[in-house]
N, C-alpha and C positions, 0 to 999 in steps of 0.2 A: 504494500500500500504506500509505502517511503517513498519506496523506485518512482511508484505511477506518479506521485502528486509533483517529485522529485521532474521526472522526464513532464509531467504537463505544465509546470514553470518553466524550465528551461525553454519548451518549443512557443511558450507565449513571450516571453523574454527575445525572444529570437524575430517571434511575427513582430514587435513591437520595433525595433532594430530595425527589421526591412521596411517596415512601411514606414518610418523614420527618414530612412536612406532613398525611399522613392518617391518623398515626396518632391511634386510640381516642381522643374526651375521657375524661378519668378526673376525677374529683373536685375532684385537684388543681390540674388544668390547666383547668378549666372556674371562668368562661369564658374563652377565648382571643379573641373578638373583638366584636365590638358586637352588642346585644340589641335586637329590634324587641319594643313593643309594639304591637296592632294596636287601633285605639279605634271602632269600628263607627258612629258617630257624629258629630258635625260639630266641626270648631273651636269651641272656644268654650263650648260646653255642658256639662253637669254632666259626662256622661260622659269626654268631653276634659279635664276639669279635675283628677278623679279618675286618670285615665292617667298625666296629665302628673307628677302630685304622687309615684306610685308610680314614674315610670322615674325621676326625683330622687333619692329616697330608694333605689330598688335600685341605682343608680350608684354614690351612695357605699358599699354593704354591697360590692359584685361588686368594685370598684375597675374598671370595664370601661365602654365610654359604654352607656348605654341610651335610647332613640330615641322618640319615639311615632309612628305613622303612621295619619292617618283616610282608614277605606277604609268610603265609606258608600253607602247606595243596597239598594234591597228589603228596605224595611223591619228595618234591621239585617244582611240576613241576607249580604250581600258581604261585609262585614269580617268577622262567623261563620264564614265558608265558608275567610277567607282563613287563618284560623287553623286551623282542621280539619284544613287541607289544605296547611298547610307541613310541612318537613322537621321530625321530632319529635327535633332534636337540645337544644333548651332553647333556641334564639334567636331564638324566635319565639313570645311569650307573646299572652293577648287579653282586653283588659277585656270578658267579656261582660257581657249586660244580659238583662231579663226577657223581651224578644222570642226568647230562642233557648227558652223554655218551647212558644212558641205558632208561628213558622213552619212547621214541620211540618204539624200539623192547619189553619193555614187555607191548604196551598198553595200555599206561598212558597217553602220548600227543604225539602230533605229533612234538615236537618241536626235533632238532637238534643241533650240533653249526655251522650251516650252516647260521640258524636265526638269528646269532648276527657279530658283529665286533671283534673279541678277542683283547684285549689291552694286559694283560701280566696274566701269569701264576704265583702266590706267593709260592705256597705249595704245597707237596705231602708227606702224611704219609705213609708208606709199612705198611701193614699189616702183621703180627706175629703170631705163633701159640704159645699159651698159654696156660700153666698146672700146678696142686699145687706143692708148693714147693718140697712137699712129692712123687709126681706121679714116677714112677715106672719108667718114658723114660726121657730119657734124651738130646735125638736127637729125630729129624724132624722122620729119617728113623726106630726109633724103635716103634715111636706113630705108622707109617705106617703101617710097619708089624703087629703092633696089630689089625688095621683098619681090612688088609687083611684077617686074620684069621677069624676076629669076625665080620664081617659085617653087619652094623644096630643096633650095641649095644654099642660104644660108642657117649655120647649126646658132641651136640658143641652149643655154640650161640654168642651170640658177638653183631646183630643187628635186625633187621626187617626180616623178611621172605624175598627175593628178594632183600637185603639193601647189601649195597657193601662187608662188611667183610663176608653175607652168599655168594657171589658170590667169593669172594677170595676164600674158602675154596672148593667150587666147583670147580674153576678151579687147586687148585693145587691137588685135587682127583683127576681130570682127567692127570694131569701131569705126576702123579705116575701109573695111569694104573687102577686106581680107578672108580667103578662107583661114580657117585653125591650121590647119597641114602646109598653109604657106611657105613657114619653118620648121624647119627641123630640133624635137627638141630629143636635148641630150640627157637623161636622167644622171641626177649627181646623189650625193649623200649631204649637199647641203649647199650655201654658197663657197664654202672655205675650199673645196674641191673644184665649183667651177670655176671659182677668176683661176687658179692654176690650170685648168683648159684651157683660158681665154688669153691668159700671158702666154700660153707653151704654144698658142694658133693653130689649138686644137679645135673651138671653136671660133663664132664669130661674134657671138653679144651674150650678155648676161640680161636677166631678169632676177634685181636682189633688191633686199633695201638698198637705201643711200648707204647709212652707216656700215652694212656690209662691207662697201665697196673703200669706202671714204680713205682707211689706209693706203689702198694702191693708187686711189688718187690724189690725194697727199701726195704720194711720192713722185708724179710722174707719169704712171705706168698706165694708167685708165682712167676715163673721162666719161661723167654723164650728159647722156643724151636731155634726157627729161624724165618727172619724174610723175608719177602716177597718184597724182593727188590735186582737190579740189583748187588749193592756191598755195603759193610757193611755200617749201617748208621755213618756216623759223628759222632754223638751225642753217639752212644753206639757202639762204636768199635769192643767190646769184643761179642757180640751176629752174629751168621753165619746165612750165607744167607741160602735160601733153593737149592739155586745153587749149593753151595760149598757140599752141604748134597747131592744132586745126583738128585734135583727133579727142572725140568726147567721150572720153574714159578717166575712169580712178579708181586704183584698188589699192587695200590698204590689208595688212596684216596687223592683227589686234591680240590682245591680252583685256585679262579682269577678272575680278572676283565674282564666285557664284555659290549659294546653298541648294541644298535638296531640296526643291519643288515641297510645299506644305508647311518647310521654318514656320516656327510661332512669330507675330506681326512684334512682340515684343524684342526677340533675341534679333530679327531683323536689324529693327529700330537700334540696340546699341552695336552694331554692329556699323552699321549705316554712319552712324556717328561718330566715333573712333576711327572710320576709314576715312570720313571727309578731311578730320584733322589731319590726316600724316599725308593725305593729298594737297593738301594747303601745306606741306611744314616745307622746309626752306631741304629739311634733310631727303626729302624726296625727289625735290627737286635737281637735287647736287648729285644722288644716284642715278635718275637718269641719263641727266646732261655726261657724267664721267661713261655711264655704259654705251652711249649714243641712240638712247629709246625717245621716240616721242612721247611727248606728253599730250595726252586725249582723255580728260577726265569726263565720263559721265555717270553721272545718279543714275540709281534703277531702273527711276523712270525712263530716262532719256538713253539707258542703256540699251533696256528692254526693246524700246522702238527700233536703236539701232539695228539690233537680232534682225527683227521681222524684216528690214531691210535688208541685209544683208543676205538673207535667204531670198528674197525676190532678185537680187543683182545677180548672184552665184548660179541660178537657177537654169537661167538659159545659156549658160560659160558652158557649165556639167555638160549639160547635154549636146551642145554644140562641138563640144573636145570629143565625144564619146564614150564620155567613163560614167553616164546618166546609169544606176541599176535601184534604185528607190527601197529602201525597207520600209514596211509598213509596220 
């Protein structure tokens, strides 16, 4: 009779504990223990570099550790998925990237940004077309006209087969009146492989960001054409758009924070808040400028809309290149 009252204390002692430990986060209380972000992406690279800087900076806002964790593989879309698909209590955020615009329509996942909470928008690089120092053109329009003539014989690369700069380059062929297959594209393992095609005249233009490029032109060694964005960048004033050259296209490669679709409106909200600070703070600013990111802040709001745009841009690119295979 000892044992029983004995063991029915304990397991009430025990229910009282968990439900204790289970209760509600509230505002206050959040967070209560460490924050994953997920970085879709490899060590090392822009997108890891960008992760790591924001769990820094929201460690010290949260007073709580914040973690980064790279979950990479199918093109972005594993660490996408991994965030989609975690528990939407706020500890588990996701630097997405501009591939969660496009896995959907070529077939990759079914994921969207429909499946997550968008918190803010940090970055968007324009992509630029790029040629050796020495090349023959000196505008967007005179590469063009060679396109036209010679179709199928001049090579481009810049990223992946189906990776965002071969999709830039797709859609501003189609801008100019171009088929896609115009050029010939050269699949690379990123830019840092193609300007070494493009020094070595293995190929004949790049499609990369600016900053990409910007040490070899610094140096001498390659020159941009023009660059793939709505007005000239900040950073490089002196480079024209492809606008102002006559050809009405802009693509841009982005980053930003996102939650599991369903976050409570409150862990949003301090979330939201702490991240406009370190957007506004001077040390954010100093990180990008040092890494050569632009700077593209939008709120949720204004982020969210962008998604939805960007999937109407991307839409007829997919499918005009041929990599359109849609998951539902």
């Amino acid at each position: 009779m000892k044992f029983l009252k004995l063991t029915t204390l304990t397991l009430l002692t025990i229910s009282i504990l968990s439900a204790c430990n289970s209760q509600p986060e509230t505002a206050e209380s959040y967070p209560s223990k460490a924050i994953t972000i997920v970085c879709p992406w490899s060590t090392g690279g822009g997108t890891d570099q960008c992760s790591r800087f924001w769990a820094d900076q929201l460690q010290q806002k949260l007073g709580s550790p914040v973690i980064v964790q790279n979950k990479t593989g199918g093109s972005g879309a594993i660490g996408h998925s991994a965030v989609a698909r975690a528990k939407p209590d706020g500890y588990t955020l996701g630097m997405v990237t501009v591939e969660l615009s496009m896995v959907q329509q070529m077939g990759i996942s079914p994921l969207t940004y429909r499946d997550f909470t968008c918190l803010m928008q940090i970055n968007a690089d324009a992509a630029a077309l790029v040629v050796r120092k020495d090349a023959k053109w000196n505008t967007v329009q005179e590469f063009l006209d060679d396109v036209k003539s010679s179709p199928e014989k001049l090579k481009m690369s810049g990223t992946a087969s189906g990776g965002i700069w071969d999709l830039a380059r797709v859609g501003m062929l189609q801008a100019a009146g171009l088929e896609p297959n115009s050029t010939i594209w050269v699949p690379s393992q990123g830019a840092g492989p193609a300007i070494l095609q493009l020094l070595g005249n293995h190929i004949d233009a790049l499609c990369v960001s600016v900053p990409e490029a910007m040490p070899q032109v610094t140096a001498g060694e390659l020159k941009v054409l023009g660059v793939m964005a709505d007005l000239r960048l900040q950073e490089f004033p002196d480079i024209p758009t492809l606008k102002e050259q006559g050809v009405d296209w802009s693509a841009v490669g982005w980053r930003g924070l996102a939650l599991p679709k369903e976050t409570p409106e409150f862990i949003v909200t301090v979330l939201q808040k702490h991240c406009q600070e370190i957007a506004d703070s001077n040390e954010f600013k100093e990180f990008m400028k040092t890494q050569g990111f632009a700077v593209v802040v939008r709120n949720s709001t204004e982020f969210t809309a962008f998604l939805e745009q960007q999937e109407s841009q991307w839409s007829p690119v997919i499918q005009a290149a041929g990599y359109a295979n849609k998951v539902d």
